[in-house]
C-alpha positions as CSV (number, residue, x, y, z in Angstrom):
1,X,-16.6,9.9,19.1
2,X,-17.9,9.7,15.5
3,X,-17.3,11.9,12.7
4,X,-19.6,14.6,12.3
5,X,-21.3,14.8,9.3
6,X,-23.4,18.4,7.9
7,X,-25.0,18.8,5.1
8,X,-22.6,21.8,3.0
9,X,-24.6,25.0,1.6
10,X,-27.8,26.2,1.3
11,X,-29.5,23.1,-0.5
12,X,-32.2,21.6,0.6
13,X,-32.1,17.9,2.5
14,X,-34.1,16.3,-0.7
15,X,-31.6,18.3,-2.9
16,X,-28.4,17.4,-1.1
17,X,-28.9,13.3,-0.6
18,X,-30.2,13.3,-4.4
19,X,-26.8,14.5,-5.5
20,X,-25.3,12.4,-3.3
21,X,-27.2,9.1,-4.5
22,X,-25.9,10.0,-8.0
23,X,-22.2,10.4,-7.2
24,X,-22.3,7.2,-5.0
25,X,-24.2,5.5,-7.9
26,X,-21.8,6.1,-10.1
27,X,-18.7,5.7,-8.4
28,X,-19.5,1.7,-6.8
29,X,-21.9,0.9,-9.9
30,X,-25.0,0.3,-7.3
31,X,-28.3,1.0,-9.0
32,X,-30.5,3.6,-6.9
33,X,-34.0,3.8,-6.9
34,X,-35.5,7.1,-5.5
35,X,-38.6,6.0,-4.0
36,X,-39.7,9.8,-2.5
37,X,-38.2,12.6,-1.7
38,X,-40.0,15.6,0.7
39,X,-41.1,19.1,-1.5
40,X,-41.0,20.2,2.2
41,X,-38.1,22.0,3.3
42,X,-36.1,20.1,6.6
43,X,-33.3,22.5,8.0
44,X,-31.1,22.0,10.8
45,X,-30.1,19.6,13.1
46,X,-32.6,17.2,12.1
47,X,-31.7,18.1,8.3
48,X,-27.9,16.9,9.4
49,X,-28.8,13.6,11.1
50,X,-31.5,12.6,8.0
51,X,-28.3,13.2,5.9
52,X,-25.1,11.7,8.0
53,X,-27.8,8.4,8.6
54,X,-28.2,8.1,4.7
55,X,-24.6,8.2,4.0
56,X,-23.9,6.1,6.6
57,X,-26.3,3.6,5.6
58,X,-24.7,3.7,1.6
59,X,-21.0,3.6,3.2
60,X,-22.7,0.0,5.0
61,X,-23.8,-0.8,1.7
62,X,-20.7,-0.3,0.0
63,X,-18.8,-1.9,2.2
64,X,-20.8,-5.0,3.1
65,X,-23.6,-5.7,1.4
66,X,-22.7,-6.9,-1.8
67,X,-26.3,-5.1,-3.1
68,X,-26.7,-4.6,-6.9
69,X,-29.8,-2.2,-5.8
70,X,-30.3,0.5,-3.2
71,X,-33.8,2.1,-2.5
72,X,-34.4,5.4,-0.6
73,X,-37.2,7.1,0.2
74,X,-37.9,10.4,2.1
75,X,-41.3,11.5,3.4
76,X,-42.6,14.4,5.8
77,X,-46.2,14.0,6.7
78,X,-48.4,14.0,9.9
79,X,-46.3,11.3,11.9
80,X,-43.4,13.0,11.3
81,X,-40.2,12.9,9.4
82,X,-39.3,8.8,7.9
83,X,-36.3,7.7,6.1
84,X,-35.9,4.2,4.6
85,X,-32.6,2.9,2.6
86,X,-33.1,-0.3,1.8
87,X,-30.8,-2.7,-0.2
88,X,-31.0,-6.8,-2.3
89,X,-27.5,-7.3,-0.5
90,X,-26.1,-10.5,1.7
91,X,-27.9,-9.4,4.7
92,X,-26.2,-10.1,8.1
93,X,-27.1,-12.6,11.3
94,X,-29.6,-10.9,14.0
95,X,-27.0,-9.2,16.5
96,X,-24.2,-8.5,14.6
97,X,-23.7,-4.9,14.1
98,X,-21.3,-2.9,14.2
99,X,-20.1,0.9,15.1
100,X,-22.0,2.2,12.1
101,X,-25.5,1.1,13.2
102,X,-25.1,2.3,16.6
103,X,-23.6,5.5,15.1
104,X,-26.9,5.7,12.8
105,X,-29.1,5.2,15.8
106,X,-27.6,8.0,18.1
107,X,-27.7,10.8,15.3
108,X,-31.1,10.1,15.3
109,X,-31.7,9.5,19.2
110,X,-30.2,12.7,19.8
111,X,-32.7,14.9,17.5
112,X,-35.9,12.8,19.5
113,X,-36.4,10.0,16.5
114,X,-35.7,6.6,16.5
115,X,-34.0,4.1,13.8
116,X,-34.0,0.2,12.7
117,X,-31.9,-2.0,11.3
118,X,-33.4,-5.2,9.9
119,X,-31.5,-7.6,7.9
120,X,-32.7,-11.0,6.5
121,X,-29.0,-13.2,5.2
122,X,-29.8,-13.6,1.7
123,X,-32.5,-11.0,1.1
124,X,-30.8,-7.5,2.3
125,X,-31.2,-4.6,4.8
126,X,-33.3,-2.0,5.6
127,X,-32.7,0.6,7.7
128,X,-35.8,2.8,8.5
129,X,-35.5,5.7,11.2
130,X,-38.8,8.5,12.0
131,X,-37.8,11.9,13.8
């Protein structure tokens, strides 16, 4: 079973991960670049997932990557709801995840999106998930 992870008080998803980008920046010294963020308001179950996949994704990045450089961007338009977190880290071999991937990929399964992982060794990860 995997931890659950909610987004805390009445802020809004944007709100919530941009104050989380800034403690985590400051605390491992990874730069952040804040590609977009949505003025929409996303509530709700699909609110928690977007936010457990993004610290998720920054907990990978602390702990394997190696990255000097994390980019995140948020969008809500026509197709839907997209998230990408992308880092200049090591990068890992094709195949070789781990519990967190598959932990990012059934938060968003279970609120009917779907989420990547692609890695290149030398170049970085992106993760990139649509609900």
């Amino acid at each position: 079973m995997y931890e659950e992870v909610r987004m805390r008080g009445r802020r809004s998803l944007a709100r919530a991960i941009e104050e989380y980008l800034t403690e985590w920046s400051e605390r491992t010294g990874v730069a952040v670049e804040v590609w977009a963020m949505p003025k929409e308001r996303v509530t709700g179950p699909v609110a928690d997932a977007v936010y457990a996949v993004v610290l998720e994704a920054l907990s990978n990045v602390e702990q394997h990557s190696g990255a000097h450089t994390v980019s995140v961007a948020l969008t809500v338009g026509p197709g839907g709801l997209r998230v990408t977190v992308s880092d200049n880290g090591i990068g890992f071999q094709p195949g070789r995840t781990g519990r967190g991937v598959d932990t990012m990929k059934r938060r968003f399964s279970e609120v009917g999106g779907t989420l990547t992982v692609n890695s290149v060794v030398g170049e970085g990860t992106t993760v990139s998930g649509r609900i």
